[in-house]
BAKOLMI-411568 format. One record per residue (C-alpha): x negated, y negated, z negated. Coordinates in nm, 3 decimals, m for minus. Layout:
BEGIN
> east,north,up
> X,Y,Z
...
//
This chain:
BEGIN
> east,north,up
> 0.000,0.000,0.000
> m0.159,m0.313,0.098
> m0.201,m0.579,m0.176
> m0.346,m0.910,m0.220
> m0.702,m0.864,m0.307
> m1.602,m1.141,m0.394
> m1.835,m0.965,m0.265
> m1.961,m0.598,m0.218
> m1.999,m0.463,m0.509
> m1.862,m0.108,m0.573
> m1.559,m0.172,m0.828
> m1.827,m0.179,m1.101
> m1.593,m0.219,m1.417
> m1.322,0.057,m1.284
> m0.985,m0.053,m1.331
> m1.055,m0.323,m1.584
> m0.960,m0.689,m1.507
> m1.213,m0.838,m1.239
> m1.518,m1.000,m1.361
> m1.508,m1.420,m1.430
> m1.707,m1.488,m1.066
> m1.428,m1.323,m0.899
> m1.181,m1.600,m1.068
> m1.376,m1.853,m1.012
> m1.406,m1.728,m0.622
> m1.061,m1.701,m0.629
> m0.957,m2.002,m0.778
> m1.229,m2.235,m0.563
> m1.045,m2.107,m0.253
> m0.684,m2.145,m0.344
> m0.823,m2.466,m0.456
> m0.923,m2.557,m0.131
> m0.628,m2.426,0.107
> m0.814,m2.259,0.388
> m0.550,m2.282,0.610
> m0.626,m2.271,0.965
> m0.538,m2.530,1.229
> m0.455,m2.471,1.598
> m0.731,m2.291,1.753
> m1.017,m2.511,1.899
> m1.183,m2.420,2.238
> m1.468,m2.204,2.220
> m1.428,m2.142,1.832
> m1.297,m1.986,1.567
> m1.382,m2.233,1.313
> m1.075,m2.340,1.085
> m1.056,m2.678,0.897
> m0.800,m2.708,0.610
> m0.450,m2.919,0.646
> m0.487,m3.248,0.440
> m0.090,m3.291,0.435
> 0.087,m2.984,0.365
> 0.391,m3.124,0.574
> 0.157,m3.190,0.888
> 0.318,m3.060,1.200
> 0.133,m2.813,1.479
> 0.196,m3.076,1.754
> m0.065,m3.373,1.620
> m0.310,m3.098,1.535
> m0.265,m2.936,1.883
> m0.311,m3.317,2.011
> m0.640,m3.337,1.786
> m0.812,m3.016,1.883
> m0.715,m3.081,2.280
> m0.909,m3.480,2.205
> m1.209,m3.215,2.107
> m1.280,m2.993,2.327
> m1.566,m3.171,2.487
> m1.710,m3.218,2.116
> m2.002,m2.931,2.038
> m1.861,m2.940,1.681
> m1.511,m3.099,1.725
> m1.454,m2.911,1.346
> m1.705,m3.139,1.193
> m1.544,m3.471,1.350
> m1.192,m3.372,1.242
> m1.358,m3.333,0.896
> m1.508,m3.655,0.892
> m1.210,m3.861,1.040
> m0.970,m3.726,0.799
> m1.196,m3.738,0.475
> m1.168,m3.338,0.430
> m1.267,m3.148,0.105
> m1.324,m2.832,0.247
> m1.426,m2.671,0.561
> m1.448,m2.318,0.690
> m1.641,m2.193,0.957
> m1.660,m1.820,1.073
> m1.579,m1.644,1.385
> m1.757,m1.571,1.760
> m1.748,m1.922,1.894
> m1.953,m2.028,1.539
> m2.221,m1.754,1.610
> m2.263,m1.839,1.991
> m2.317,m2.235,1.865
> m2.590,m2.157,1.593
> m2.797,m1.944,1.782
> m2.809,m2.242,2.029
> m2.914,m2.492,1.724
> m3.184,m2.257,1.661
> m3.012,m2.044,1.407
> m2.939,m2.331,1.199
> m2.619,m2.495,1.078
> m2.580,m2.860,1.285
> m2.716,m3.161,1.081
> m2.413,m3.373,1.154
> m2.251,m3.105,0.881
> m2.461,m3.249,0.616
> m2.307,m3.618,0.645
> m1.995,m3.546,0.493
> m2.071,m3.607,0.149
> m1.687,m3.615,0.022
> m1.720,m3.201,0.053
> m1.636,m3.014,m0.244
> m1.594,m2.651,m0.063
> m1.847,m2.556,0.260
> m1.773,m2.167,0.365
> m1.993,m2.021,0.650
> m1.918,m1.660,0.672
> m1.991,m1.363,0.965
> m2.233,m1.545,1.149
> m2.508,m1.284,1.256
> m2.733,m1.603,1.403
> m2.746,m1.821,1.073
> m3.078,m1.755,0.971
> m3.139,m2.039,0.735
> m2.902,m2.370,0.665
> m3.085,m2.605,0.781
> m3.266,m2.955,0.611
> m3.058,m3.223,0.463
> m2.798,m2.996,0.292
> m2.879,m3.121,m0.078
> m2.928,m3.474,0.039
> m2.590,m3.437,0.246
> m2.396,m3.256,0.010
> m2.407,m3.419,m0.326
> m2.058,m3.327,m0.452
> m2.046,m2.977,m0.300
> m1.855,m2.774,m0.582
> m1.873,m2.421,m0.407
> m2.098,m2.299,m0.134
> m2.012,m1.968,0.017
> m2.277,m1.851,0.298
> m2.166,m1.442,0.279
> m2.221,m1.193,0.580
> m2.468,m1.420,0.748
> m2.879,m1.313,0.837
> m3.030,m1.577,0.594
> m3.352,m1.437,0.522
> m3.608,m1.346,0.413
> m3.605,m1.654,0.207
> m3.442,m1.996,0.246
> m3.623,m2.292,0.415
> m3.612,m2.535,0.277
> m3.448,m2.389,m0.108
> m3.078,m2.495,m0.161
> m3.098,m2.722,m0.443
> m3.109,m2.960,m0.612
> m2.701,m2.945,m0.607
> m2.575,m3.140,m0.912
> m2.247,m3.038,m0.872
> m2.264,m2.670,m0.759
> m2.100,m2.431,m0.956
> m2.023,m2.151,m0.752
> m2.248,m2.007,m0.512
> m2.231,m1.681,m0.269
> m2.509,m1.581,m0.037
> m2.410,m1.176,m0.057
> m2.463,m0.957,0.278
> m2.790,m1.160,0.387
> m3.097,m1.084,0.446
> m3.248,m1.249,0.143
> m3.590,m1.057,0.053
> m3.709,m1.309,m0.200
> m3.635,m1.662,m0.365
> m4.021,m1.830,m0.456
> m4.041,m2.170,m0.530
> m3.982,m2.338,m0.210
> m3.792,m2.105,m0.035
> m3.509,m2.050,m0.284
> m3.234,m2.150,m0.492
> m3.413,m2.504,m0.594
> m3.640,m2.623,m0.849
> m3.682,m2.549,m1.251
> m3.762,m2.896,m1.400
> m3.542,m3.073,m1.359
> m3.307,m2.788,m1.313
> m3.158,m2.752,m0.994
> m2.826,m2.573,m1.028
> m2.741,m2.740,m1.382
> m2.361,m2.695,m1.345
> m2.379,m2.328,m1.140
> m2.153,m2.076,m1.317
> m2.121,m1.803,m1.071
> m2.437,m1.702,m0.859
> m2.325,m1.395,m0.603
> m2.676,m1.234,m0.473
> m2.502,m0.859,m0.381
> m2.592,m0.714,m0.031
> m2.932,m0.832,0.036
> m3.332,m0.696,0.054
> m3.407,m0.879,m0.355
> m3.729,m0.705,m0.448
> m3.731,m0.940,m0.737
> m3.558,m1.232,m0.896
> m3.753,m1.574,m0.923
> m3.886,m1.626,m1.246
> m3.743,m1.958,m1.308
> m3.409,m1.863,m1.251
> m3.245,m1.935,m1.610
> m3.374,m2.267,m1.586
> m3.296,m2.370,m1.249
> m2.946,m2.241,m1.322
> m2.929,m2.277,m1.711
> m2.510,m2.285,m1.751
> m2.482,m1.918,m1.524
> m2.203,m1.732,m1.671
> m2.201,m1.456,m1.375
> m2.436,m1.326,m1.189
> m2.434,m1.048,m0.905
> m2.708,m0.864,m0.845
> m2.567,m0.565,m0.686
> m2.692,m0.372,m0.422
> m3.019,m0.516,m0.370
> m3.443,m0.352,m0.412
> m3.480,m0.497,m0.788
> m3.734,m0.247,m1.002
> m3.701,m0.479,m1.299
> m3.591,m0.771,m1.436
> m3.809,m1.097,m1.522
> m3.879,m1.132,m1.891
> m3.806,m1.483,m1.878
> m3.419,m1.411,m1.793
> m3.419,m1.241,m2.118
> m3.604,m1.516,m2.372
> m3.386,m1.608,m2.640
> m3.145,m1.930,m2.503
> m3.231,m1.871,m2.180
> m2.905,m1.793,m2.051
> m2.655,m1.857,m2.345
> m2.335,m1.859,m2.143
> m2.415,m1.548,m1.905
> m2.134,m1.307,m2.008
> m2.104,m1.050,m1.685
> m2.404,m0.920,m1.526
> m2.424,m0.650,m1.228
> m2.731,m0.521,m1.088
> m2.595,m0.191,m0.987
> m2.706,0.012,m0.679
> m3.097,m0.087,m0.731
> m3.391,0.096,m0.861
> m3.422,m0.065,m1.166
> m3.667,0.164,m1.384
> m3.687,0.042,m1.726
> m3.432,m0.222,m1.923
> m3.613,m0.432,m2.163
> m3.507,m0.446,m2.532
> m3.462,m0.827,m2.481
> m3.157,m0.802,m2.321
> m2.978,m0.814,m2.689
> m3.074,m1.221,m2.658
> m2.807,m1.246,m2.402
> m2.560,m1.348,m2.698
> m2.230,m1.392,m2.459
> m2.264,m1.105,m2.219
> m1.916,m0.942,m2.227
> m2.024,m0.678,m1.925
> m2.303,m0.469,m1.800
> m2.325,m0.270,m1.488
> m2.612,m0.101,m1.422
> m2.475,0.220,m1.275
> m2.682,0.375,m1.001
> m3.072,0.289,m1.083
> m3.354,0.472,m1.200
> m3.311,0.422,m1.549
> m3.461,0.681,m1.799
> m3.362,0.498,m2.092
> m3.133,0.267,m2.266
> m3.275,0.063,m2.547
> m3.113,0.074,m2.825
> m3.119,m0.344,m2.889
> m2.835,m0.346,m2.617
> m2.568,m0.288,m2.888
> m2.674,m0.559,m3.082
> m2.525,m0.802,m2.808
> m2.244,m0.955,m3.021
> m1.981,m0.968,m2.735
> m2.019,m0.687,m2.490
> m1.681,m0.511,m2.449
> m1.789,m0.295,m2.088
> m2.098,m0.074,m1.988
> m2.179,0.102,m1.691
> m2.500,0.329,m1.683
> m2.341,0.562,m1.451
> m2.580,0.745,m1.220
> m2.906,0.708,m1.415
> m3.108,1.009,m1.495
> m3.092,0.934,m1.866
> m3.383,1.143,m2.079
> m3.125,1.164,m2.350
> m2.885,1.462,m2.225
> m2.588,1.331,m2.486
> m2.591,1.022,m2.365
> m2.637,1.059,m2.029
> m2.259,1.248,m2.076
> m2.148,1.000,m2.313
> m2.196,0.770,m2.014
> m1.967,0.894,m1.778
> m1.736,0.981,m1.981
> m1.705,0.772,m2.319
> m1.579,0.451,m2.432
> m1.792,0.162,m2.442
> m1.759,0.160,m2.814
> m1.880,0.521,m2.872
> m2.214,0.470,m2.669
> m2.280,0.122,m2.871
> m2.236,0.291,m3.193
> m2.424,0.598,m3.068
> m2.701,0.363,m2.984
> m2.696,0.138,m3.261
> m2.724,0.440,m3.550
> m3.040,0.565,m3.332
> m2.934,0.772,m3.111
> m3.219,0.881,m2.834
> m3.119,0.606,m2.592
> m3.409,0.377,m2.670
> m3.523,0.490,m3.058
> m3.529,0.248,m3.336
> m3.686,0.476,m3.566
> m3.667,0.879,m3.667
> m3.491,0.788,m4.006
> m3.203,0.623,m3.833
> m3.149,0.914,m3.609
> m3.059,1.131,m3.895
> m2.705,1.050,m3.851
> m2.683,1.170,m3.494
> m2.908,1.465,m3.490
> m2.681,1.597,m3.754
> m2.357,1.522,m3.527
> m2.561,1.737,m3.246
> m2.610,2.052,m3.487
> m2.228,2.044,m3.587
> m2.128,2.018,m3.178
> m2.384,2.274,m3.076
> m2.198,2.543,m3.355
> m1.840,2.422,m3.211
> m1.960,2.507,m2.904
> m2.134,2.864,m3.031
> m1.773,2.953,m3.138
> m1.599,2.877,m2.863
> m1.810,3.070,m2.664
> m1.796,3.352,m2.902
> m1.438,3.294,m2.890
> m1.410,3.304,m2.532
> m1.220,2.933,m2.551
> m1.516,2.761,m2.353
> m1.816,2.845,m2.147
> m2.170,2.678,m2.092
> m2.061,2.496,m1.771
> m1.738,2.380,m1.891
> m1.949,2.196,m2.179
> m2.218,2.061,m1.933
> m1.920,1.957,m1.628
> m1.696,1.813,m1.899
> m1.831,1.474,m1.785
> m1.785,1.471,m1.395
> m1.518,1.452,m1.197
> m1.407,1.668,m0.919
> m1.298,1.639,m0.584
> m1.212,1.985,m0.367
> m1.198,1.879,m0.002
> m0.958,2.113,0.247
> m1.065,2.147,0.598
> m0.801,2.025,0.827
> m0.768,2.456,0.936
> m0.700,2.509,0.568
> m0.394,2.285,0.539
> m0.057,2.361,0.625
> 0.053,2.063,0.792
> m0.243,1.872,0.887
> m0.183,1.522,0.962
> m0.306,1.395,1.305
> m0.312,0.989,1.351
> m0.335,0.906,1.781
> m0.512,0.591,1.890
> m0.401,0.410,2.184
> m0.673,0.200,2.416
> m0.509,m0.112,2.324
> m0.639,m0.189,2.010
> m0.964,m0.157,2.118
> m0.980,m0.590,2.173
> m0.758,m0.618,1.804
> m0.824,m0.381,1.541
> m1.019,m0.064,1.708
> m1.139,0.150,1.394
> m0.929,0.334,1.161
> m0.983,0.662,0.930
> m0.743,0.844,0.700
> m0.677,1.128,0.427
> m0.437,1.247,0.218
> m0.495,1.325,m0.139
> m0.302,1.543,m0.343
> m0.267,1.581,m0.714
> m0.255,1.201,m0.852
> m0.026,1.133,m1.183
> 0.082,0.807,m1.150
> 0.366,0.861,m1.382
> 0.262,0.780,m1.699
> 0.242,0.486,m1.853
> 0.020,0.210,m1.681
> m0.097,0.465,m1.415
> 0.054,0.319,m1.146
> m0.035,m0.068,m1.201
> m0.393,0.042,m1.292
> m0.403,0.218,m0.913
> m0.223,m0.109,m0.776
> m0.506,m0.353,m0.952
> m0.817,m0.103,m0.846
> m0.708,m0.117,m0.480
> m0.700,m0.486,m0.553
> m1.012,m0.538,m0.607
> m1.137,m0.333,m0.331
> m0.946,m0.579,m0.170
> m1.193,m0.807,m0.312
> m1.461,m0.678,m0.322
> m1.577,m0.423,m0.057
> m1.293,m0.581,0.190
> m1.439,m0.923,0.123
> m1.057,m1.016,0.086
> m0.946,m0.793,0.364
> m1.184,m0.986,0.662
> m1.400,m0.659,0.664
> m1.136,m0.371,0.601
> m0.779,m0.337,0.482
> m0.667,m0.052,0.271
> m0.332,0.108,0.284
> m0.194,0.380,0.076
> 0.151,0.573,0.176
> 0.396,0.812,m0.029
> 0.332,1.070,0.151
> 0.651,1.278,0.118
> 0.755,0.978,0.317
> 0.572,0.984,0.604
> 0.689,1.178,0.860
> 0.345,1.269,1.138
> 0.213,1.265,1.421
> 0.126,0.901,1.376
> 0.048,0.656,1.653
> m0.195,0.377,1.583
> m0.150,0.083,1.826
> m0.023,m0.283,1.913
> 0.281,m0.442,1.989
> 0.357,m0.811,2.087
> 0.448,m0.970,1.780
> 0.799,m1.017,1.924
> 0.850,m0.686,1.959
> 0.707,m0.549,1.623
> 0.948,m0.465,1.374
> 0.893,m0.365,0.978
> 1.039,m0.347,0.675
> 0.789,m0.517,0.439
> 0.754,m0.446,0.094
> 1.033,m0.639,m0.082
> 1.204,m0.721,0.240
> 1.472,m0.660,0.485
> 1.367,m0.566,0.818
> 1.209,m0.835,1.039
> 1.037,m0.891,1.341
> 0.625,m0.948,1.307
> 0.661,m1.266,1.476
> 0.948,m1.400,1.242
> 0.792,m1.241,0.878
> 0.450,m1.430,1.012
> 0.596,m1.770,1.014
> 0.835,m1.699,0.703
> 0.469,m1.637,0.530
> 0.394,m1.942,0.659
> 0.700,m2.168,0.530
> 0.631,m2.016,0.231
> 0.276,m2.114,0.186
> 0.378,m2.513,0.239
> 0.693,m2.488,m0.017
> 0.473,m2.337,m0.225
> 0.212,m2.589,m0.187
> 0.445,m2.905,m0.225
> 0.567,m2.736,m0.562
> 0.238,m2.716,m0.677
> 0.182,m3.067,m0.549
> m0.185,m2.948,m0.428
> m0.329,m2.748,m0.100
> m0.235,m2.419,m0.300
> m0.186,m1.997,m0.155
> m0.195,m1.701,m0.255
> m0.087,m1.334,m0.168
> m0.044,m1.261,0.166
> m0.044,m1.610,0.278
> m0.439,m1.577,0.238
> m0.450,m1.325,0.526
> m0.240,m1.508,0.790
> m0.532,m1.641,0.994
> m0.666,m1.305,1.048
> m0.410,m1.310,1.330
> m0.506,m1.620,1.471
> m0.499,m1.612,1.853
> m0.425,m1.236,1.882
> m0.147,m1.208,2.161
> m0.074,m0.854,2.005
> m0.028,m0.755,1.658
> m0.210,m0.383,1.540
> 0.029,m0.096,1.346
> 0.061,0.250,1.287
> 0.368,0.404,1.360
> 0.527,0.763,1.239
> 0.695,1.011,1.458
> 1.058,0.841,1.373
> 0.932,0.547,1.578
> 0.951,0.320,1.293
> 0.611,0.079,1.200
> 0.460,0.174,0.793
> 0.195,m0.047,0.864
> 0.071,m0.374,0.976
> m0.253,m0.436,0.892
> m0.403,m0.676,0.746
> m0.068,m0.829,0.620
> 0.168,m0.579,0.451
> 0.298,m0.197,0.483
> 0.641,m0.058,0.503
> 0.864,m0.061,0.230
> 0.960,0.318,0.385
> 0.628,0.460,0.228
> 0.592,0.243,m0.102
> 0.403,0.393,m0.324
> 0.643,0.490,m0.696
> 0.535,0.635,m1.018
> 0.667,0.972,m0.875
> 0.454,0.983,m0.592
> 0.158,1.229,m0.657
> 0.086,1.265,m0.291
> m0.078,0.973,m0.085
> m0.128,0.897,0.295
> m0.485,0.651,0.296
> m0.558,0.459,0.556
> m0.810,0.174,0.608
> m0.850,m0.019,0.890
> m1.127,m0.271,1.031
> m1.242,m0.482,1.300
> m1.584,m0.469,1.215
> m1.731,m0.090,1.207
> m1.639,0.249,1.156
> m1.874,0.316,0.883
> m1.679,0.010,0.668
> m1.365,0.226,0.681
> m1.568,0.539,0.567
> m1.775,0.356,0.293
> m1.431,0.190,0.145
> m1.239,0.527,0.146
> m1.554,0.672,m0.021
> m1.476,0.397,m0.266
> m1.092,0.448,m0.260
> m1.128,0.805,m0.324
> m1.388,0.792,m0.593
> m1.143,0.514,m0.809
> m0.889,0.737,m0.717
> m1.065,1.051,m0.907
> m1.182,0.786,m1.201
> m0.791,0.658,m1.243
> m0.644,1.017,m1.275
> m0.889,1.179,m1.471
> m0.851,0.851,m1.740
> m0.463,0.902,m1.687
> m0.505,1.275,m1.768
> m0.720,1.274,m2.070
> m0.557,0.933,m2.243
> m0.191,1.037,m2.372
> 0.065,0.759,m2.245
> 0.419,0.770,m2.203
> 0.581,0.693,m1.915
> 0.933,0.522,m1.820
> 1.104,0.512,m1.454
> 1.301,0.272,m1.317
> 1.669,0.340,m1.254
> 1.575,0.344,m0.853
> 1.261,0.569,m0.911
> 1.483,0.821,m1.109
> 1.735,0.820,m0.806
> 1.373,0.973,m0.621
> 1.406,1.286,m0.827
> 1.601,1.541,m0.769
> 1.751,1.762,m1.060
> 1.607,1.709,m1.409
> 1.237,1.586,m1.457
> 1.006,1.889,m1.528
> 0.960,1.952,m1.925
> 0.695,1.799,m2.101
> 0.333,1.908,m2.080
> 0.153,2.119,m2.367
> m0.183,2.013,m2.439
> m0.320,2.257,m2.358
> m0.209,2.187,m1.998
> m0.267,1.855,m1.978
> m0.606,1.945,m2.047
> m0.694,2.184,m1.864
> m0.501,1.911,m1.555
> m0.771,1.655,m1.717
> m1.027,1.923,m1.521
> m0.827,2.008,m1.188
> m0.951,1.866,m0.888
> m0.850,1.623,m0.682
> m0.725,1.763,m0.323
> m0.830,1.539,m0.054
> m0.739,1.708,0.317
> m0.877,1.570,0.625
> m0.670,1.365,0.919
> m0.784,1.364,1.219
> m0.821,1.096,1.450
> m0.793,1.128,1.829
> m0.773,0.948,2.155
> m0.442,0.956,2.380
> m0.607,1.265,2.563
> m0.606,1.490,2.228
> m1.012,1.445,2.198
> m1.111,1.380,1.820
> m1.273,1.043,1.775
> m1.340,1.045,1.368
> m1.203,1.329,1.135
> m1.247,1.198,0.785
> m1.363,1.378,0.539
> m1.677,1.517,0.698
> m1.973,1.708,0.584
> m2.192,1.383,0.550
> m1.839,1.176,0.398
> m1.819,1.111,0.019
> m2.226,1.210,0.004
> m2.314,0.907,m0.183
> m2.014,0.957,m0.414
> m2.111,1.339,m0.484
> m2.419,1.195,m0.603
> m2.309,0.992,m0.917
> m2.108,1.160,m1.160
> m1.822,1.386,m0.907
> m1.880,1.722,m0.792
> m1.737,1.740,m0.406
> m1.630,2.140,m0.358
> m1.586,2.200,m0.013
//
């Protein structure tokens, strides 16, 4: 089910709330309105409506005055006194490579900017002189999915004013004085709160980072080289207001005790690295509430299970009474060792007992996925791809998993807010990939993925009566400017964030099932036909893209994982669950008596069934069958065992 949804990182903190630089992300855009205007000649770029009530005719007049211009964005900008600006698309690429792989100097006299995006531009090597000089009231500078690299030239700062900053999916290899995010003394960045470094080639962090930027309360580090972390990041006051930290997906070998003089860090994801230890000093961090160590090859055995399995609260406390994570002395570890000799005997009589055996005590940790080859299942599910969206939306995988309980209690929200952030996150708000997720009892196959004119394309959105693509487009649309004039400011949310996606496609992408009827048009919404209920436990996944194949696989790697992480919490964590009047209507007959213990743990263990769907051309021959032999590799790596 598509849902409104920063950067790449890999759902660090589960299904928890998202971390304070995605707010901040979110809030600087909805702050800014990036709504698009009619399309320009020769580009893509999109410059935000000053009046909310400003009709399509004088902005059709406006971009038709610019054609001739080489940057007729940047003149509308100035004339009208804009805020913000976005600039992304083909036309933007084709026009920096020609300036030398530079953004145009003219962008850096329009000092009234408060929000400068430049995203998806493969020829942006650097941004160019004059942007600190230029920009001096710049609030939020977003320069994701772009080839600056290996280091910038000239650096950034200073910015006085900055306080959020992405540059994830570059190039970046390292920031040295000079060539990175701007000077120490004075600081640079005095006002930055979110810095968003995921995606890149970081072999190392510059040294002078806490006091270039000495007010950071996020920072991303995700996906990057790192090895270690500079000392100085760690010196006591260095960074007192940093309270979320991810450097997951690196090779970071050892984590220095120091870390405890973070006194406001709230959350920790290091999941992923080469970590051997964890020092015990970590628990003395007054605030943290989240940990991730996932993925480490811990030399403590206990806690490398307590890890992937326990509360954040039961490895601080492990930790903190001396546990083996880091050692604060062989007196304090009394406590513990005695806790090991007391599980060890449980264990001896269970297993004298019969109850439990040696690898049900070492797997009780990991999650498990079975995959079924499309030959095992008995109604395989086949998605066809016409030619046509080859020039719209041309890549597309899909699965069905089997098995979730999204009954009880929060189950089903908790699924709802994790695909969110995917959303967010590995989507990069849905301009990489969109994720859909069916009720699979209610989809009836073969499917047919293709386009229709928006005219012609008819759905039933979620929430809504049946309407025509082209009509529900510019509903979304009325809606964004009565929602702005109530909020008295340039304001959207939801799906009204998505609506320029389809800017200047003359035919709109959507999969359709064998009744002829559309349960999906990506990137906007799906059908209210397959909505997902708490008594679904079988799904239909899709994910779509316009970008790559190997997106759609990485983000159902994702999906699927989160998937495996959700149940296996909703399994093991008692909750009661209520249905709706409507979802009780779903069920036929009485609801199935209430599980034993006993089998909702031994459900806690049961796999996850995920069967492949194959996708083929209009002739029948198989273009991507999902999962593979090389699919969810990365994920079977970590902490889930993949039977196949």
């Amino acid at each position: 089910m598509e849902r409104t949804s920063q950067p790449r990182p890999t759902a660090p903190f589960g299904g928890r709330p998202a971390p304070l630089w995605h707010s901040l992300w979110r809030s600087s855009v909805r702050a800014c309105s990036l709504w698009p205007l009619p399309a320009l000649a020769g580009s893509d770029a999109r410059v935000p409506r000053k009046h909310a009530g400003s009709g399509c005719g004088s902005g059709g007049a406006m971009a038709a005055a610019a054609v001739s211009e080489p940057w007729p964005e940047l003149e509308l900008a100035e004339r009208e006194r804009r805020r913000e600006l976005l600039l992304t698309g083909p036309g933007l690429e084709e026009r920096v490579r020609a300036a030398g792989g530079r953004l145009p100097p003219r962008l850096f006299t329009l000092p009234l900017l408060h929000y400068l995006e430049v995203s998806g531009c493969g020829s942006l090597r650097e941004p160019g002189p004059g942007l600190a000089q230029g920009l001096p009231q710049l609030h939020s500078l977003v320069l994701r999915r772009n080839a600056l690299g290996p280091g910038l030239s000239p650096e950034l700062g200073p910015l006085p004013a900055l306080r959020v900053l992405d540059l994830s999916g570059n190039a970046l290899e390292a920031l040295p004085p000079g060539q990175g995010l701007g000077p120490a003394d004075p600081p640079g960045l005095p006002q930055l709160q979110s810095l968003n470094l995921s995606g890149n080639r970081l072999r190392e962090l510059p040294a002078d980072l806490a006091r270039c930027a000495p007010r950071l309360q996020t920072l991303n580090l995700t996906g990057n080289c790192l090895d270690s972390f500079p000392a100085a990041l760690f010196r006591p006051g260095a960074l007192p207001l940093l309270s979320e930290l991810a450097a997951a997906d690196n090779c970071l070998r050892e984590l220095s005790p120091d870390i405890a003089h973070l006194a406001s860090l709230k959350t920790l994801d290091l999941s992923n690295n080469q970590l051997s230890e964890i020092p015990a000093e970590l628990a003395d961090c007054p605030k943290l509430k989240e940990i991730n160590f996932r993925g480490n090859k811990l030399k403590d055995r206990r806690l490398e299970k307590m890890v992937s399995g326990c509360q954040t609260r039961s490895i601080l406390e492990y930790l903190r009474v001396g546990g083996r994570g880091g050692g604060r002395g062989k007196g304090k570890a009394e406590g513990p060792e005695k806790e090991e000799g007391r599980r060890r005997r449980r264990e001896r009589k269970k297993k004298e007992s019969g109850e439990a055996g040696e690898e049900d005590a070492d797997g009780a940790g990991r999650l498990l996925l079975r995959v079924l080859h499309v030959s095992e299942s008995p109604a395989p599910l086949t998605v066809r791809v016409s030619p046509e969206v080859r020039d719209v939306r041309p890549f597309l995988v899909g699965a069905v998993v089997r098995g979730m309980d999204l009954h009880a209690g929060s189950a089903l929200k908790r699924f709802l807010t994790s695909q969110t952030k995917l959303h967010e996150d590995l989507c990069e708000k849905r301009t990489a990939a969109t994720i859909a997720t069916h009720d699979l009892s209610a989809v009836r196959g073969p499917l047919l993925y293709t386009t229709r004119p928006p005219q012609d394309l008819k759905i039933i959105p979620l929430g809504r009566r049946e309407v025509k693509a082209k009509d529900l487009v510019r509903q979304l649309q009325q809606e964004a400017e009565e929602h702005r004039k109530q909020k008295k400011r340039q304001n959207v949310s939801g799906l009204h964030r998505y609506l320029h996606l389809l800017d200047g496609k003359e035919n709109y992408p959507c999969l359709v099932d064998a009744d002829g009827d559309v349960i999906s048009f990506p990137p906007i919404t799906n059908s209210e036909k397959t909505k997902i209920k708490k008594t679904t436990s079988d799904l239909f996944l899709e994910v779509t893209s316009a970008t790559s194949l190997q997106i759609c696989k990485d983000i159902m790697d994702a999906l699927i994982l989160k998937m495996a992480e959700l149940n296996k919490y909703t399994l093991e964590n008692k909750e009661e669950g209520s249905l709706s009047d409507t979802e009780a209507d779903a069920i036929s007959g009485q609801l199935a008596a209430p599980r034993t213990s006993s089998q909702a743990e031994k459900d806690a263990h049961s796999p996850l069934v995920v069967e492949q769907v194959r996708v083929v051309d209009e002739e029948g021959r198989l273009k991507v069958v999902y999962p593979s032999k090389t699919d969810l590799g990365t994920v079977a790596a970590s902490h889930v065992t993949v039977i196949r």
